[in-house]
N, C-alpha and C positions, 0 to 999 in steps of 0.2 A: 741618356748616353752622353758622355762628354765631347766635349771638342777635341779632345787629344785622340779619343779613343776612334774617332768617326774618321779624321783623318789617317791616321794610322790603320787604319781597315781599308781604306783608299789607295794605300801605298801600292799596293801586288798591282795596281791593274792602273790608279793614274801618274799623268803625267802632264806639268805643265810646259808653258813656252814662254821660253825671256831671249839674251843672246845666246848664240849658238857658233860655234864650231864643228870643221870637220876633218876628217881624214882623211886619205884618199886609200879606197878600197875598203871603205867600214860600214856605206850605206844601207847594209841589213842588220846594222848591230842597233840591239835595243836593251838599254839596264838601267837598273836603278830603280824607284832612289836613291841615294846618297846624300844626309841628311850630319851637315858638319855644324859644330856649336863653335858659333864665333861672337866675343863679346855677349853684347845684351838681343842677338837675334840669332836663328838658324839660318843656313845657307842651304838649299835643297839643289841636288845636280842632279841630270839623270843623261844616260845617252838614251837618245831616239832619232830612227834610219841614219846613223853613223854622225847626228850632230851632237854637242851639247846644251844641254837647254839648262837654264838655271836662274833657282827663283830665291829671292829673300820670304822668308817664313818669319811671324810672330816669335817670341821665344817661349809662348807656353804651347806652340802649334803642339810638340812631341815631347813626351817625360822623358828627361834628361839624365835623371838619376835611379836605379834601380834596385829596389830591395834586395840581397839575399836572404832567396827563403830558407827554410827547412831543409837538413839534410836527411830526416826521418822523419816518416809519415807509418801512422797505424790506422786501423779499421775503416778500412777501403776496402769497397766491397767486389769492385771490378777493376783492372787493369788492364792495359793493353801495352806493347812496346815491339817497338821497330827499330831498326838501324841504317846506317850506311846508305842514304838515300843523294846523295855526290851528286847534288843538282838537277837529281829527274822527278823534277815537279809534276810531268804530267803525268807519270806512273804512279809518284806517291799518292796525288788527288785520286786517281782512281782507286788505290785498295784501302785510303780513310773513305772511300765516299760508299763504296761496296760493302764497306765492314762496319756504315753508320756511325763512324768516328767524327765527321764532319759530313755536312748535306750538301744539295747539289749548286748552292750557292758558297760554300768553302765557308760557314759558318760551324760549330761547336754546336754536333747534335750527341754526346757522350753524355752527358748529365752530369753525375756527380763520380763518373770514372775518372782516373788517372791515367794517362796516355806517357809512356816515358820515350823519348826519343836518344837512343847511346848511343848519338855523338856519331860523327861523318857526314852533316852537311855539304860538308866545302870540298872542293875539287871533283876534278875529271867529268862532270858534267855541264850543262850552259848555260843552267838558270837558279844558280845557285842563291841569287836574290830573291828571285821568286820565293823561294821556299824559306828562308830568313823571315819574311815580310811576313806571311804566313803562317809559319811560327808565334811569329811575334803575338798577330792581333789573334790566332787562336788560344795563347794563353790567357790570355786577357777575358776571351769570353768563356774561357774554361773555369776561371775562378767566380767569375759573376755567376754561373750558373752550381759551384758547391762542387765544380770537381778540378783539376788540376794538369797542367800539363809543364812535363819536365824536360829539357832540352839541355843532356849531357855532354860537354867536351869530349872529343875522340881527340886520335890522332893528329889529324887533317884541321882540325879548326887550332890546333898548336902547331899546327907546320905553318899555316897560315901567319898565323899572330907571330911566329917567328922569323920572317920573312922568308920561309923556305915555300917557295912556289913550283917546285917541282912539276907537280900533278896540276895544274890548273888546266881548262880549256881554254883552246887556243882564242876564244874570243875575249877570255877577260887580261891578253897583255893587250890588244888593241884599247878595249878599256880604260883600261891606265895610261896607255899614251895619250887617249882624246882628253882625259881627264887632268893628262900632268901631273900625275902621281903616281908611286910606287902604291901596286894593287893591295898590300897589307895594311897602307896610311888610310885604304879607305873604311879600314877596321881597327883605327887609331882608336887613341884615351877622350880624342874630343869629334868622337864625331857619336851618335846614337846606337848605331848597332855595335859599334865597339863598345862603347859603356853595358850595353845589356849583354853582350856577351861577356865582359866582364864579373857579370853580376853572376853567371852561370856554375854549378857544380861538375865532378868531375865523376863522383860516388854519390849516392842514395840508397836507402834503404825504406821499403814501402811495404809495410807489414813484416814480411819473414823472407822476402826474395833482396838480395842484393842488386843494382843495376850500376854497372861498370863498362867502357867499351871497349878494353882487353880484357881485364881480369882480376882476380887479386889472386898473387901468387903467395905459396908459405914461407919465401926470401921476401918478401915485400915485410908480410907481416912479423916476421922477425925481425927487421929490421926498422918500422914504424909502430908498429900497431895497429889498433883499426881505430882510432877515433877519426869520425868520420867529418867531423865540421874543424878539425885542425886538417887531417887531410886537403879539404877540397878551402880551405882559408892559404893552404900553403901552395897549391898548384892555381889558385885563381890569382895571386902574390908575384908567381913564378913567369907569367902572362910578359911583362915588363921587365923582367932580367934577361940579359943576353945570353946566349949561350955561353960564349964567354965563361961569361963569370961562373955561371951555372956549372960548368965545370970544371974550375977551379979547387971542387970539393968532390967529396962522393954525391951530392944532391942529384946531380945531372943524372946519372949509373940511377941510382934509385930509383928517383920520380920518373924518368926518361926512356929508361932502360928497358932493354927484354922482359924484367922480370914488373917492370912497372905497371901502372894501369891502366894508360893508354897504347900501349905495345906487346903486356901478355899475351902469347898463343900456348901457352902451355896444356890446355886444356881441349884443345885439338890436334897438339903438334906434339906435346912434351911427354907421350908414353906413361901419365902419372897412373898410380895406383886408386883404389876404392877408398883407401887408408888417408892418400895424401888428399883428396876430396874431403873427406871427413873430415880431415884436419883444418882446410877450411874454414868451413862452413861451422864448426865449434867455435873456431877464435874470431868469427863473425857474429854469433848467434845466429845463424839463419839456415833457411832449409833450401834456397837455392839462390843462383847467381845467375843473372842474365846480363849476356853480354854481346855486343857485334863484332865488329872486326876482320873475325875470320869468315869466308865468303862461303856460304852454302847454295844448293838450287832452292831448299824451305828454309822454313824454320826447324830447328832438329834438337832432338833433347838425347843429353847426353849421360852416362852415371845414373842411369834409372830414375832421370828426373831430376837430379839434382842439379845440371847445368844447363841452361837453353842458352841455344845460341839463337840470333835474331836476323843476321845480316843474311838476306836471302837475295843476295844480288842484285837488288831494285839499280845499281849501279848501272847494270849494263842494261835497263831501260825499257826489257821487254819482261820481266814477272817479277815478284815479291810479294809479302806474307807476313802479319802481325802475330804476333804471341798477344792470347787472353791468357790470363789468368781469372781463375774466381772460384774462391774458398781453396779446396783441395783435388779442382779440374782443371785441364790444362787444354789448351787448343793452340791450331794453328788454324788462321782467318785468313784463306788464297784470292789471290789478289779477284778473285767474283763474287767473295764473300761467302763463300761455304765453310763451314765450322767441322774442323776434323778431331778430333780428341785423343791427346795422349794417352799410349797405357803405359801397362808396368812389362 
């Protein structure tokens, strides 16, 4: 196991001590890391009981730069996917650790599955680091062990990146004040979780299910297509454009928009036909599309299968529920880990 990787698996849970700063009325605030690339070393900050503590690191302490993988993947034999877990780390730990996704030390006990996560990390909960970190060193032992985990942009991780902090919890603007920075710079171009959320997809496609965290709509695809590694080359591009500019053009309305695919609801909201689902799923190749976003009590399949929805409120921090897929069975995994099975 490397050094990068050890440390990095360290992050959820340590914390060092250097100088420190505070605030007045923050001494139960606890975050971070926060691991900035400056020059030839990293700069690691974290708040603990409302101080700042902050250490110089190695520059190979954390991989700096990150691959983009694959926007399609075939012959995977199991899957799983979730959404919209907005900072409730300790609910998501319990329905991976229930559903054997991960063990009771937050390690990757999936094997050679694929776990996709559509997107909605960020906001309206309070430990939205935590589950970043988490993320992180769980993909890591997801590919060492032959299986995969994909961590899609939503809405909320571009509201973020866009400096629109609407939804945050109110602990992360104290945050940013202990820290001296605006809360999106600590998901800048030069700091680490910015660079690998960089590195991030916005669409997938893993066998014959699509995974999106609105939707793809038949104005989307009429108006782009579905090539799915120009897609997510041009919204991982768009990360670093202002809005501004962004709307300037039709780009913003497209990629941004209602009909886009991090803000489609049409598929719960939009009254469509059996036909217009078809029509999908044809100029896709695939036989379904999962997506979050829109907020259920479960998981819920909609069009006879053809659409799941994933986002099963883990938000609001008391229940939630993964979709398996495997071959041509479908399940929902309740956060105790009981297996219930879609029919027709």
């Amino acid at each position: 196991m490397t050094r990068r990787f050890i440390i990095a698996a360290l992050a959820i849970t340590s914390l060092f001590t250097a100088n420190t700063q505070t605030t007045k009325g923050s001494s139960d605030i606890n975050d971070g890391p926060y691991i900035f690339i400056e020059d030839q070393q990293l700069v690691q900050k974290s708040v603990v009981d409302g101080a700042v503590v902050q250490k110089e690191l190695m520059a190979d302490a954390y991989d700096t730069t990150f691959r983009v993988e694959p926007s399609t993947y075939t012959d995977v034999e199991k899957i799983g996917a979730l959404s919209d877990i907005h900072g409730q780390f300790d609910l998501a730990v319990k329905i991976l650790q229930n559903n054997n996704i991960i063990d009771d030390k937050l390690n990757w006990s999936y094997g050679k599955g694929h776990l996709v996560i559509v997107g909605d990390i960020f906001d309206r909960g309070d430990k939205v680091t935590e589950v970043l970190w988490l993320i992180h060193k769980l993909e890591k032992q997801a590919q060492l062990a032959g299986g995969n985990l994909h961590y899609l942009l939503g809405n909320h991780e571009y509201m973020v990146l866009h400096k629109d902090l609407r939804y945050l919890h109110e602990k992360y603007p104290v945050v940013s004040e202990l820290l001296e920075m605006s809360y999106d710079d600590l998901y800048g171009k030069n700091t680490v979780l910015g660079r690998w959320l960089r590195s991030k997809h916005t669409i997938i496609k893993i066998n014959e299910h699509v995974f999106v965290h609105g939707g793809i709509s038949n104005a989307f695809l009429s108006t782009v297509g579905f090539d799915l590694a120009s897609i997510n080359k041009t919204m991982r591009k768009s990360i670093d454009r202002s809005k501004e500019e962004m709307k300037k053009t039709d780009f913003y309305k497209t990629y941004y928009g209602s009909s886009g695919p991090i803000w489609y609801r049409g598929y719960f909201y939009g009254d469509l036909s059996d036909q217009a689902i078809d029509s999908v799923l044809t100029r896709t190749n695939s036989e379904h599309v999962v997506v979050g976003h829109c907020s259920n009590t479960e998981v819920v399949s909609l069009f006879n299968n053809k659409i799941f929805g994933v986002d099963s409120s883990i938000k609001n921090g008391r229940y939630g529920e993964v979709l398996f897929l495997s071959g041509n069975r479908y399940y929902r995994g309740t956060k105790e880990g009981k297996l219930v099975e879609f029919g027709f």
